[in-house]
C-alpha positions as CSV (number, residue, x, y, z in Angstrom):
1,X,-12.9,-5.7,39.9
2,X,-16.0,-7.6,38.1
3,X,-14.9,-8.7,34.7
4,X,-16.8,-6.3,32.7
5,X,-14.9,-3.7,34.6
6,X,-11.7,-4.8,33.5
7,X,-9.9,-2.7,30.5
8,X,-9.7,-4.6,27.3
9,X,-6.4,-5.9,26.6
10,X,-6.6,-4.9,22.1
11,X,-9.0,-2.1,21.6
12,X,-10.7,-1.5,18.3
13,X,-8.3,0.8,16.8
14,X,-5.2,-1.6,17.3
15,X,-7.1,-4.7,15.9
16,X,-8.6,-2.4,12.9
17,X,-4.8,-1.7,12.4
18,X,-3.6,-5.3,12.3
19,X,-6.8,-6.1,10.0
20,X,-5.8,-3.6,7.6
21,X,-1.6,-4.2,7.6
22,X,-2.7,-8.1,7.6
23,X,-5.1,-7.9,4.5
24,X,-2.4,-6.1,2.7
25,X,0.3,-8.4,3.6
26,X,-1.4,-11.6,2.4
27,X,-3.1,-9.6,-0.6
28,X,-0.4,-11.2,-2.7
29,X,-2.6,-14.8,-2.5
30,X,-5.8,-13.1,-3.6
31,X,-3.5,-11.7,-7.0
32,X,-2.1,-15.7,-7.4
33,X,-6.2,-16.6,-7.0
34,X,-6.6,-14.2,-10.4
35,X,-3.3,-15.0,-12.3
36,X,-5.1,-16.7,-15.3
37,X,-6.0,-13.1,-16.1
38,X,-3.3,-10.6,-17.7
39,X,-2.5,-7.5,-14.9
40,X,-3.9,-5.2,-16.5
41,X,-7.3,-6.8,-16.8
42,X,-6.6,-7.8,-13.1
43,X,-5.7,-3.6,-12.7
44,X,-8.5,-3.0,-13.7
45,X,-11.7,-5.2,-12.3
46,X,-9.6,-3.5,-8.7
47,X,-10.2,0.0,-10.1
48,X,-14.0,-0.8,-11.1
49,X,-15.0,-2.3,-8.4
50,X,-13.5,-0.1,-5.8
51,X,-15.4,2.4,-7.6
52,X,-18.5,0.3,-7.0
53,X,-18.1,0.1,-3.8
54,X,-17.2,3.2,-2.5
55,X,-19.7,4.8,-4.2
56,X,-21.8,2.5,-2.4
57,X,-20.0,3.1,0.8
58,X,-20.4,6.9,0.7
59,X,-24.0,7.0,0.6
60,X,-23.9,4.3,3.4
61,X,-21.7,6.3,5.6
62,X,-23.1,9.6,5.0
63,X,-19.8,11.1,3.0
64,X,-21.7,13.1,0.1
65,X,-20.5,16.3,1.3
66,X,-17.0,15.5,2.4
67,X,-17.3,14.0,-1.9
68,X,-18.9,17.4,-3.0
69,X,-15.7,19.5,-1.6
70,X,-13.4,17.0,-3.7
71,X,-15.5,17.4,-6.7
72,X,-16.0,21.2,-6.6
73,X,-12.3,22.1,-6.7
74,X,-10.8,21.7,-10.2
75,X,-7.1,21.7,-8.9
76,X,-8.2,19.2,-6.5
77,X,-9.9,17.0,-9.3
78,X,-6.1,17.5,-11.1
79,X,-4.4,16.4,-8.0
80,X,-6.1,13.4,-7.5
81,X,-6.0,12.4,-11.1
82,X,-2.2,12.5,-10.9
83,X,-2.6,10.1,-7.7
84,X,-4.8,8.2,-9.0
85,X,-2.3,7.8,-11.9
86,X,0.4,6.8,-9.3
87,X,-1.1,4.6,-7.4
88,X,-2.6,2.3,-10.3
89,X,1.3,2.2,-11.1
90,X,1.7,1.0,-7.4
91,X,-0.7,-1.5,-7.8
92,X,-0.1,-3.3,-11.5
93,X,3.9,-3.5,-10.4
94,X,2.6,-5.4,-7.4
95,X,0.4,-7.5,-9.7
96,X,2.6,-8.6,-11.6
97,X,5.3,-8.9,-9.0
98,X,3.5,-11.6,-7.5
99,X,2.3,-13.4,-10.6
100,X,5.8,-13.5,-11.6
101,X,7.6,-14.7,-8.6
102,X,8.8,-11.7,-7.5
103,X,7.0,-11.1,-4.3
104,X,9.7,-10.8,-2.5
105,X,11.4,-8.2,-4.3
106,X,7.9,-6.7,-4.2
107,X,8.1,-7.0,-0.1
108,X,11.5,-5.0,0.2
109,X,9.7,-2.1,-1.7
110,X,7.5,-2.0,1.7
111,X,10.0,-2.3,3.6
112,X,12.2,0.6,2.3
113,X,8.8,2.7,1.7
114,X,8.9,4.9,4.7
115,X,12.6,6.3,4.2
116,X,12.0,7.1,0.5
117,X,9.2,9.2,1.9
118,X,11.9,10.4,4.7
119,X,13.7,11.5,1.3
120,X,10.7,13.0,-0.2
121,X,9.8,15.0,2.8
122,X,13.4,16.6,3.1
123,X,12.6,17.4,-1.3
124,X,9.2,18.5,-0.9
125,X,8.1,19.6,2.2
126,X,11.7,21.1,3.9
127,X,11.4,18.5,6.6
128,X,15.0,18.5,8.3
129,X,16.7,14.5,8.1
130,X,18.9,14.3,11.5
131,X,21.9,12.3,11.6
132,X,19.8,9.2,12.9
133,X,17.8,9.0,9.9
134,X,20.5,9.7,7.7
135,X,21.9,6.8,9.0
136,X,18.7,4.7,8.2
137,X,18.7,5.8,4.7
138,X,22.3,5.2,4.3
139,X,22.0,1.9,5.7
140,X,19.3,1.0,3.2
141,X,21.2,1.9,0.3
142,X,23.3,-0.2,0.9
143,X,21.5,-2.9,1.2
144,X,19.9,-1.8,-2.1
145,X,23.6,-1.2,-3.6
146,X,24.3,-5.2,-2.4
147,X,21.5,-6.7,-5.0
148,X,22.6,-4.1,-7.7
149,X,26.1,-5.6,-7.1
150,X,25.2,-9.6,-6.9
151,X,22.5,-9.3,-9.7
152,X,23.8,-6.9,-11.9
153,X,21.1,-5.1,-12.1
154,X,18.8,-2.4,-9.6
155,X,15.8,-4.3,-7.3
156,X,13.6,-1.7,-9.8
157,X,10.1,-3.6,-8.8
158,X,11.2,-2.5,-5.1
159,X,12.4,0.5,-5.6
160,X,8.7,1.3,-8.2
161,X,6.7,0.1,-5.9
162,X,8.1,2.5,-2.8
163,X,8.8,5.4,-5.3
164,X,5.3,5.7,-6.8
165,X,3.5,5.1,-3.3
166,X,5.4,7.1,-1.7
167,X,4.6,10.6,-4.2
168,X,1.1,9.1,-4.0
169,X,1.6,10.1,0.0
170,X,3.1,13.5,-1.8
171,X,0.0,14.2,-3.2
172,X,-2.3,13.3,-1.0
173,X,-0.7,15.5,1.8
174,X,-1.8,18.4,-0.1
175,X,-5.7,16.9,-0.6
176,X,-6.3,15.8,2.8
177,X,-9.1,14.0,1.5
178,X,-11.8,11.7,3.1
179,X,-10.5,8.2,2.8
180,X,-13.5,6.7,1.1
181,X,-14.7,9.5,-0.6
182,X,-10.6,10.3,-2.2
183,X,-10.6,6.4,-3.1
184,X,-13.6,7.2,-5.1
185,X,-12.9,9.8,-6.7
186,X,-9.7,8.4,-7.7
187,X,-11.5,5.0,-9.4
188,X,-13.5,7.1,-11.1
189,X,-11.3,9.2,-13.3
190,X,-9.4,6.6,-14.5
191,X,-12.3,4.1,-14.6
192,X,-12.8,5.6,-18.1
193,X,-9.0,4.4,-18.7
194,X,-10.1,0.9,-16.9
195,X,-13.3,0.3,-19.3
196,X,-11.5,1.1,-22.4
197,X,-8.9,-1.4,-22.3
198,X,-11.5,-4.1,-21.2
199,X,-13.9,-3.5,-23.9
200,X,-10.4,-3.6,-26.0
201,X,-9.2,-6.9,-24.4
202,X,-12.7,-8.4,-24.8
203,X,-12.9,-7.0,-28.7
204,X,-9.5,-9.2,-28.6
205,X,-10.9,-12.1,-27.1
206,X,-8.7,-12.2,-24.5
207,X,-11.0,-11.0,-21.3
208,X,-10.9,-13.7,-18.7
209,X,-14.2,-12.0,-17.0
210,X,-17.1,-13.7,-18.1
211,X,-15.3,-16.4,-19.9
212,X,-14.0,-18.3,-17.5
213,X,-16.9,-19.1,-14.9
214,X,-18.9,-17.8,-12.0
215,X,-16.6,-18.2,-9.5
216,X,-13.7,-16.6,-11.0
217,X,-15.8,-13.5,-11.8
218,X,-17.1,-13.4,-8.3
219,X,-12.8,-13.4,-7.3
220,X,-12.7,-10.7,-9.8
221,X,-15.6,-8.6,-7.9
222,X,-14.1,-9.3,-4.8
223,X,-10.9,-7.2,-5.9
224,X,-12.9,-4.4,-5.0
225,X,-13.7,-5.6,-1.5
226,X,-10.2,-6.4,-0.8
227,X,-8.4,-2.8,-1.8
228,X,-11.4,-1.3,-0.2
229,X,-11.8,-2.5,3.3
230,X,-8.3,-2.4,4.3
231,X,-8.5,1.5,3.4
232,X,-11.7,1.7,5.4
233,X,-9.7,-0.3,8.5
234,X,-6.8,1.9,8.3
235,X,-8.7,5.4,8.6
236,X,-10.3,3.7,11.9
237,X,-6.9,3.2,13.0
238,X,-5.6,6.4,12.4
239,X,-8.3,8.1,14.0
240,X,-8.2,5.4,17.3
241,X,-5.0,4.9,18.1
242,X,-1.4,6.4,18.3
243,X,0.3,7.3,15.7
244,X,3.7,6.3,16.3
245,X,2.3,2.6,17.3
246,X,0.4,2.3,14.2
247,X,3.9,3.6,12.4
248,X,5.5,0.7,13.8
249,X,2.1,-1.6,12.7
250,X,2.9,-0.9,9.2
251,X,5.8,-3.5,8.8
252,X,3.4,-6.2,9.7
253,X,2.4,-6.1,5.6
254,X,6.1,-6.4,4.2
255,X,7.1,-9.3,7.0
256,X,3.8,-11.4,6.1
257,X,4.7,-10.7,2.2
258,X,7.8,-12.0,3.2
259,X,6.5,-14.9,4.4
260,X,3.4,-15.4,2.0
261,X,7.0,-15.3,-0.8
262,X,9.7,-17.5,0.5
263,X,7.1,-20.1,2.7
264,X,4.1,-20.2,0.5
265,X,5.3,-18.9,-3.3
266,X,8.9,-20.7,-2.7
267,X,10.7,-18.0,-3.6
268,X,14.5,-18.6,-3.4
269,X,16.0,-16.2,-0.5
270,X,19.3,-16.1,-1.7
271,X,22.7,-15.2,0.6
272,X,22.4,-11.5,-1.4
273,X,18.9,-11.4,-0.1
274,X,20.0,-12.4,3.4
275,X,22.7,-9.6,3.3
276,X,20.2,-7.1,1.5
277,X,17.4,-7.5,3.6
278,X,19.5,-8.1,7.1
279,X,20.9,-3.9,6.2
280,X,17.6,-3.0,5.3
281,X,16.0,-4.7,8.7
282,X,19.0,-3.1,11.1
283,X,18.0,0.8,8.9
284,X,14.9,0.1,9.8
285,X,15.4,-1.0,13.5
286,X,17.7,2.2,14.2
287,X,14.9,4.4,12.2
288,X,12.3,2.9,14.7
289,X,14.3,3.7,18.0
290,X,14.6,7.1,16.9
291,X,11.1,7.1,16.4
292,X,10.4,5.8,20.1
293,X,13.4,8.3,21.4
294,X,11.7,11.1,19.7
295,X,7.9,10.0,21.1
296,X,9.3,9.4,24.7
297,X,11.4,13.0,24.5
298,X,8.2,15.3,23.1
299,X,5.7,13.5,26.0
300,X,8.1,14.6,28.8
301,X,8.4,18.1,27.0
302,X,4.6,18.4,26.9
């Protein structure tokens, strides 16, 4: 077999994948980059931009009429308003997470992400838990009961940051949108939102954008770059690749915040963090097996 017969060992659909879940996970250095800036001026140079440039990005790609059936529903509009609500809650938690050294409580939020929407799919959508899972989720909570326990108080930034994304994945199940064209849509109706409080901040004197040099404005551009192209790498994925491997993908971006916390932030990892996070880790590990188990069962069935 010549060489350029030989199957490629990564196709494009894994490595989009692990470009997407890798962006995300070190995301958290881009936010420390733009820390001379309050969050909420950080929030919202991401929203603006993004808008930018997937309005850019549609007309690239040829997504005007998967945008015009968005657009001409008004319950739809509603629906994504209400997303676009939640996940700019998602985002400013994670802003200021990082910029407050707590980017590793921001990291156990991803982690514990896909069983609080194992939850929500049981409230909303009738989806049957079996014991397995109810396991996981148990498991979990107690590892979330541990820090409530050691610190007196609930991991809220964690438990935010999973809650809201994961009634953002609520939402969006009932407007299965295009990827681009749903990102845009969101920006834009709360870009009004995004524009008043920087023409407020600026009437205050306290917008960093423009004040504070060219190359810190171009980082502020760039936010729009880096929410949108993971998105974009993502979608590839999805459509290229299994599912259930790309599930398992998805804990690349908490490990690397992780990392990008304790190694790079120093974050202390505490023994309540070891505990907390070694429960959360072994939920997660049994939730994955009975992911495989269930994969490997319905591909003999079929």
């Amino acid at each position: 077999m010549s060489s350029q017969d030989k199957p490629a060992l990564i196709g494009a659909g894994p490595l989009a994948g692990l470009g997407a879940f890798t962006i995300w996970g070190i995301f958290g250095l881009y936010f420390k980059m733009v820390s001379f800036a309050v969050p909420l001026e950080i929030l919202s140079h991401r929203i603006i931009w993004s808008a930018v440039l997937t309005f850019a990005m549609i007309f690239a790609l040829g997504r005007r009429k998967q945008l015009w059936v968005l657009i001409s529903s008004a319950k739809t509009i509603g629906l994504l308003f209400l997303s676009s609500l939640l996940v700019a809650g998602n985002w400013v938690i994670y802003i200021w997470a990082v910029n407050t050294g707590n980017a590793l409580e921001a990291s156990l939020g991803y982690y514990i992400m896909p069983l609080i929407m194992l939850i929500l799919a049981r409230i909303f959508f009738a989806e049957k838990l079996n014991r397995v899972q109810i396991l996981s989720v148990g498991i979990c909570a107690l590892g979330v009961l541990n820090l409530l326990v050691s610190y007196g108080h609930l991991p809220w930034i964690a438990l935010s940051l999973s809650s809201l994304f994961g009634f953002y994945g609520v939402i969006r199940k009932f407007v299965p949108a295009d990827p681009i064209a749903g990102l845009f849509v969101e920006c834009v109706l709360i870009t009004p939102i995004a524009l008043g409080y920087m023409f407020w901040l600026a009437a205050q004197g306290e917008m960093a954008f423009g004040h504070t040099g060219m190359t810190n404005d171009l980082l502020f551009i760039g936010l729009g770059v880096c929410t949108t192209i993971p998105l974009v790498l993502f979608a590839y994925a999805a459509r290229n690749m299994k599912f259930s491997v790309l599930g398992l993908m998805q804990y690349l971006n908490p490990t690397l915040q992780f990392i990008v916390a304790v190694l790079v932030f120093g974050e202390t990892f505490t023994s309540a963090h070891m505990v907390t996070y070694g429960l959360v880790w072994f939920g997660l590990g049994i939730f994955t097996w009975d992911n495989l188990r269930t994969v490997r069962k319905n591909r003999r069935n079929s």
